[in-house]
PAZAPA-4460 file (N, C-alpha, C; in steps of 0.05 Angstrom, whole numbers, plus 32768, in hexadecimal, padded with zeros to 4 digits):
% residues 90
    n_x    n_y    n_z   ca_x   ca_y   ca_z    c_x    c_y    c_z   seq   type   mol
   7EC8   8158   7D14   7EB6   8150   7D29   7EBB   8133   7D31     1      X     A
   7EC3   8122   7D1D   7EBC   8107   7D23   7EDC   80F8   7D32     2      X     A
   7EF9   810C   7D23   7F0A   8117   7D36   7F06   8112   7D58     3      X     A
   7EF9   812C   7D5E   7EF1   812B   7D7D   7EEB   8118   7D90     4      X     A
   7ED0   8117   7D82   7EC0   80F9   7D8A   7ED4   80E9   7D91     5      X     A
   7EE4   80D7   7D7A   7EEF   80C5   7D80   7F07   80DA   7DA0     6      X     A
   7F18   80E5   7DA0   7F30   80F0   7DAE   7F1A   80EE   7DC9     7      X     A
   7F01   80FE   7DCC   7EF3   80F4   7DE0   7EE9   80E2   7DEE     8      X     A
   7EE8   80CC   7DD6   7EE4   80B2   7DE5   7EFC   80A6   7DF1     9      X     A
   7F16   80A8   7DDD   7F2D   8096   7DEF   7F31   80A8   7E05    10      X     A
   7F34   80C3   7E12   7F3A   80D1   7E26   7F22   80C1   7E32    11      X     A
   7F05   80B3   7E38   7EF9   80AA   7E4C   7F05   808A   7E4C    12      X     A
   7F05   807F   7E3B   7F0D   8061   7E3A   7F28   8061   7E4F    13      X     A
   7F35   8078   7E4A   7F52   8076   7E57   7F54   807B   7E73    14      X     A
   7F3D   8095   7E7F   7F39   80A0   7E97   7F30   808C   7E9F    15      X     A
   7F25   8072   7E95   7F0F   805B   7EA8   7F2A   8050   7EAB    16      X     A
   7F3D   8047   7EA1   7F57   8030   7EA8   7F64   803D   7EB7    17      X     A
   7F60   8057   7EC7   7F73   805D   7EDE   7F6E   804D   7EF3    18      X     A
   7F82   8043   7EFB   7F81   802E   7F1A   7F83   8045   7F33    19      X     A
   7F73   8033   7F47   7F72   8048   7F5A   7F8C   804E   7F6F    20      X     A
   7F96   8062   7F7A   7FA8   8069   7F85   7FB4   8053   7F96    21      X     A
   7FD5   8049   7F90   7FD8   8033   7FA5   7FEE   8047   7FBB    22      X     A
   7FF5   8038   7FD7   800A   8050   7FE4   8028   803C   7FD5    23      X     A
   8040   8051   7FE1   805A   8044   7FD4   806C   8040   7FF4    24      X     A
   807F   802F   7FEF   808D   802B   800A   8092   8043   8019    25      X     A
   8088   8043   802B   8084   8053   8045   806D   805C   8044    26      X     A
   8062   8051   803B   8042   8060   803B   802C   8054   8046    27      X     A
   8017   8060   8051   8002   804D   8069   7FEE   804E   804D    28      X     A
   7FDD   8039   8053   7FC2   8030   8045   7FAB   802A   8063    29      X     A
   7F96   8036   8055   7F7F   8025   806A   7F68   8028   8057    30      X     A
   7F5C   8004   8063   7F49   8003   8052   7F2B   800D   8052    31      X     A
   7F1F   8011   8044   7F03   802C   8047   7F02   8042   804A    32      X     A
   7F1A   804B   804A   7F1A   806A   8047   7F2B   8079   8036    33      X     A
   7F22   808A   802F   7F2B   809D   8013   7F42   80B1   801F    34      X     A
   7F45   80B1   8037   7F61   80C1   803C   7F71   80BE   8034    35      X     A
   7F78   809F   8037   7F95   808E   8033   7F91   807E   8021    36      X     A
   7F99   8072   800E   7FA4   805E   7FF4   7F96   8043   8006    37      X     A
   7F87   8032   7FFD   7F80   8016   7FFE   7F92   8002   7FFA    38      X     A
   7FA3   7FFF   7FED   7FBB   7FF0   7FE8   7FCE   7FFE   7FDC    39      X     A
   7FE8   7FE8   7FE3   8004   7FE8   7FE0   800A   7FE4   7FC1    40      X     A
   801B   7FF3   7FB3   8025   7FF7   7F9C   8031   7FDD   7F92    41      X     A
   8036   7FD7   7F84   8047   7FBF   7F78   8043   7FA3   7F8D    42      X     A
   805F   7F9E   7F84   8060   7F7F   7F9A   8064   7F8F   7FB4    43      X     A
   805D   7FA4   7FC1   8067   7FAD   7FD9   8053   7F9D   7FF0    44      X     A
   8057   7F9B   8008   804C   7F8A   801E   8036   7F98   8031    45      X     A
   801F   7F94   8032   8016   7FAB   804E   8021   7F9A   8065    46      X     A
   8020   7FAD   8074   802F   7FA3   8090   801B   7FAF   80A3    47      X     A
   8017   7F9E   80BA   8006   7FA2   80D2   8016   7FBB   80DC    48      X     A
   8009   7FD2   80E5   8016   7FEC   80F8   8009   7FDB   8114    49      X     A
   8005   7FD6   8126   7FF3   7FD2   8139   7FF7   7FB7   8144    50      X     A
   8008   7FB2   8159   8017   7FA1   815D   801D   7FA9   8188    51      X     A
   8020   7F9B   818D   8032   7F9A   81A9   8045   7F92   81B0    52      X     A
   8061   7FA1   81A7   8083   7F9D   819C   808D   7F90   81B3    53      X     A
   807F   7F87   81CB   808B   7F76   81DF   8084   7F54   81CE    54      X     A
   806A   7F54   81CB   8067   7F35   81CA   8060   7F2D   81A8    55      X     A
   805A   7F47   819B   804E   7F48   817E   8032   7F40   817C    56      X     A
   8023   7F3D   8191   8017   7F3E   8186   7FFF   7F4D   8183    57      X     A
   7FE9   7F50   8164   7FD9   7F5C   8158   7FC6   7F71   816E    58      X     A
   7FCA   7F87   8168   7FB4   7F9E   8175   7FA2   7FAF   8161    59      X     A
   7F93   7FB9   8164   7F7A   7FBD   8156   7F87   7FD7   814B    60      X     A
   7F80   7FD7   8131   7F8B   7FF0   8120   7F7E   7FEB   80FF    61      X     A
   7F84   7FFE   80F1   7F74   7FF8   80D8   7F85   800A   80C6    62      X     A
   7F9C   8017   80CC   7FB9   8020   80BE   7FCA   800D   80BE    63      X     A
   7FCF   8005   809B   7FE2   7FF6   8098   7FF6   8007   808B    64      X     A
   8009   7FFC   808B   8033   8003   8079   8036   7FF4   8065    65      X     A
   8041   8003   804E   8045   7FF2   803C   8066   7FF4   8036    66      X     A
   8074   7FD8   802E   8091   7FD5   803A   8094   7FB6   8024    67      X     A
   80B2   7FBD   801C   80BF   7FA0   8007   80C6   7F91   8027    68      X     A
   80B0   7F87   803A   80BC   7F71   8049   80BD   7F5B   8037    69      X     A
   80CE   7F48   803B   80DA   7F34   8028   80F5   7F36   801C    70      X     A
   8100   7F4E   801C   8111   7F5D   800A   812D   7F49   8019    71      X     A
   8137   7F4C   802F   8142   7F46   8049   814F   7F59   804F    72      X     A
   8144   7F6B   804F   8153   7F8F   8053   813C   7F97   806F    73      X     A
   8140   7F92   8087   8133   7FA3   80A5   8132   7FB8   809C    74      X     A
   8121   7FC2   8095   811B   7FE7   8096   8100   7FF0   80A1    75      X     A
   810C   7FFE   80B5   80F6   800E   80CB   80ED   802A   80BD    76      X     A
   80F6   802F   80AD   80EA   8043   80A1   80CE   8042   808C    77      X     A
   80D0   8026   808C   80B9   802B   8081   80A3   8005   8088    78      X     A
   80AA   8014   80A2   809E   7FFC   80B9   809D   7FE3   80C0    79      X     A
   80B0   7FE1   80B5   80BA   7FC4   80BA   80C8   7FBE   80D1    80      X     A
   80C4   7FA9   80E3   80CD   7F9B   80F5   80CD   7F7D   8109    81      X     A
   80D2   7F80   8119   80D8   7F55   8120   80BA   7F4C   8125    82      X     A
   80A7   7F61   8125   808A   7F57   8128   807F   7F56   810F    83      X     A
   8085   7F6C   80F8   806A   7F61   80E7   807D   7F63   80C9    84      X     A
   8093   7F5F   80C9   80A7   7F54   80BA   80BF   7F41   80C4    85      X     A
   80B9   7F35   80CB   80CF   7F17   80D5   80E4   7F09   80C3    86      X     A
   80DC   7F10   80AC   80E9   7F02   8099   8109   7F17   8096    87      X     A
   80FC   7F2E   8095   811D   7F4C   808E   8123   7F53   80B0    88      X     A
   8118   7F4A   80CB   811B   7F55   80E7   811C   7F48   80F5    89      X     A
   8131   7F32   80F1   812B   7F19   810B   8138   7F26   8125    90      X     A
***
């Protein structure tokens, strides 16, 4: 019995240290809602979706991308570009 007990308690001690779902590159996050992941996995970047690709600048949206901008690798596949990654899309 005293077996159990204990195997019961670490199975809750352990279910409390799950972190909550992050998205992985190519993946959208938005914040307050349980559809989509709240944040970006690792060192990955959120990136603005919501943009005006003539002048860059910011339009109202609340879907972000998550993307290694910094990397110096332009990749549009997983949303990166000369507006809200400048550093990999000049």
């Amino acid at each position: 019995m005293k077996k159990i007990i204990i195997l019961i308690s670490m199975v809750l001690i352990l279910s409390s240290c799950v972190q909550e779902k992050c998205a992985k590159e190519g993946e959208r996050i938005r914040f307050g809602d349980n559809t989509l992941p709240a944040t970006c996995c690792g060192n990955l970047k959120a990136l603005n979706l919501s943009y005006f690709p003539e002048t860059c600048e910011q339009g109202i949206g609340d879907i972000l991308g998550c993307s290694k901008c910094g990397d110096g690798i332009c990749n549009p596949q997983t949303f990166e570009n000369k507006c809200n990654c400048p550093e990999d899309c000049r």
